[in-house]
N, C-alpha and C positions, 0 to 999 in steps of 0.2 A: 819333601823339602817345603818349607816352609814359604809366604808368599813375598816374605821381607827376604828370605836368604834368596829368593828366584832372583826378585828387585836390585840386592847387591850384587848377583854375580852378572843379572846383566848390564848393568855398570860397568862393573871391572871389562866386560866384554867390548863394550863398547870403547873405552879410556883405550882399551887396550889394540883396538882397530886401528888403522890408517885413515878410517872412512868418516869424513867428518860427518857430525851429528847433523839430522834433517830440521830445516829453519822450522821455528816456533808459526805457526798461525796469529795474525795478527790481534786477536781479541787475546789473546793472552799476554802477547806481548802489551798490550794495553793493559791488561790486569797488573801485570810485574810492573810496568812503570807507575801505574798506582799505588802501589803497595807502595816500592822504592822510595816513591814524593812523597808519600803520609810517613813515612819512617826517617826519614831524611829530617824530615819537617818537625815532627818530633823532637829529634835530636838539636837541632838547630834552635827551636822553642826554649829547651828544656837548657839548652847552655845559659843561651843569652841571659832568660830568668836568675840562672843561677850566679853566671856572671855580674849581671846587675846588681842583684841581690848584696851580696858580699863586698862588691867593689865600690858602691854607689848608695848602700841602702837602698836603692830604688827599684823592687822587683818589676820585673815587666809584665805592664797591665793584661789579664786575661788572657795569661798564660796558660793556668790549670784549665780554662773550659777550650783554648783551642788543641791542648794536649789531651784532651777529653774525645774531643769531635775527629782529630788525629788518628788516633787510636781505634776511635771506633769504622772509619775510613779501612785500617788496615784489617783489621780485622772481618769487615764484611768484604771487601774486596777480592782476599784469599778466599774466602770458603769456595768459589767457583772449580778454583785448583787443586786446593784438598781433595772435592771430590772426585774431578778429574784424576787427579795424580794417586787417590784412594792414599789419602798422606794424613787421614784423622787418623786418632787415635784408636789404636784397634787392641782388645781384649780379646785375646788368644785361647781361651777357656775350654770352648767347644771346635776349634778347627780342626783338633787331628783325629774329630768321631767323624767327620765327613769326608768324603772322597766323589770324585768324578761327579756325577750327575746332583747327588745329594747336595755337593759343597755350593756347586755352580748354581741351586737350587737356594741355598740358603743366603749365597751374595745378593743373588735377585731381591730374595726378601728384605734386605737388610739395606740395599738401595733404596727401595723402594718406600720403607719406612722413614729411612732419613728425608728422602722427597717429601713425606707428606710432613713430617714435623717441621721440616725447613720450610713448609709451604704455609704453613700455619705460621711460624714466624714471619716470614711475608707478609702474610694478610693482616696481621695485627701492628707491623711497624707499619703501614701503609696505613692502616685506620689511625694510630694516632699521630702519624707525621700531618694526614688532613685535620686531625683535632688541633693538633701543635699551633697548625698555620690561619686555620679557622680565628684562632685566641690570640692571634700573634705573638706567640710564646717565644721569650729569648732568654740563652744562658749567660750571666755574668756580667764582669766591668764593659766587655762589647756590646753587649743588646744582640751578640750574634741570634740572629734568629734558626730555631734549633727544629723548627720545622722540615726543611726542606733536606736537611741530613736524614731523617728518620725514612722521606720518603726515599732515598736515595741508598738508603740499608736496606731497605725492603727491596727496592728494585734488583742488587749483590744475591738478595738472599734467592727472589726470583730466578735470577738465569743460575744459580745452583741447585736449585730445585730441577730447573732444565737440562741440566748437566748429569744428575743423576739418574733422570729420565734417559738420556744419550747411552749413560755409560748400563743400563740394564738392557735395551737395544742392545750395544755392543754384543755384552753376555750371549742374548738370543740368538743372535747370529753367527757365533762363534762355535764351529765344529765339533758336533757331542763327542764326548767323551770315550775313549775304549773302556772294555771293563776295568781293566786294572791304571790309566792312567789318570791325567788331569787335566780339566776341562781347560 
């Protein structure tokens, strides 16, 4: 069985319990209402402009760079979940050559890879959020200053670096494998 067909049936198993689901830890809930406010926000941005636009001629000012900075909010705010949740995008190529110790062997690697590229992205939005802030760099009709986002994409990318670190832990500590099952 595949790690998606595991993922839906334990869903359906769950849907299909009495037993309500266990509360979320609050740092995610903190993550999800980040997402939700940058996506909301979005949307709410993207009307008005549009609404304006049409109705008024009068697009509203410095729209595009907070639907920019919006965007990029949501999108580093989730990566923390993704990895938690193993919700990237996964290329199924090589999974059905590995079994039991191999496969559990190859998750590890492939955490631990995404750690270090996601760590590298880290350390590079971090250098130039201080370069950004250094030059007092700002996007658009705002003068938003586009510093302290970059540093604060860095910091999203950091604790999912930290996460994937968490979740190859997890891995290790999780009961090997019998010969013929799944880790």
């Amino acid at each position: 069985m595949s790690r998606r067909a595991a993922a839906q049936a334990a869903v359906a198993e769950l849907e299909a319990s009495d037993q309500p689901t266990p509360p979320r830890p609050w740092p995610e809930k903190a993550l999800r209402a980040v997402i939700a406010l940058s996506m909301v926000s979005m949307m709410v941005v993207t009307t008005a402009d549009v609404a304006l636009r049409y109705l008024f001629s009068a697009p509203l000012t410095g729209s595009y760079e907070l639907v920019q900075v919006l965007l990029g909010l949501a999108v580093f705010s989730a990566l923390p979940l993704a990895a938690r949740y193993d919700a990237h995008v996964n290329i199924s190529l090589l999974d059905g050559l590995f079994k039991g110790l191999a496969d559990k062997l190859r998750r590890i690697a492939v955490m631990l890879a995404s750690a270090v590229v996601v760590g590298f992205i880290s350390r590079r939005l971090w250098l130039l959020g201080e370069r950004l802030m250094d030059n007092n760099r700002t996007i658009g009709a705002l003068e938003l200053p586009i510093g302290p986002f970059a540093l604060l994409f860095s910091v999203f990318a950091a604790i999912t670096v930290l996460v994937h670190l968490y979740m190859v832990w997890l891995l290790l500590r999780a009961p090997r494998a019998d010969a013929g099952g799944e880790a």
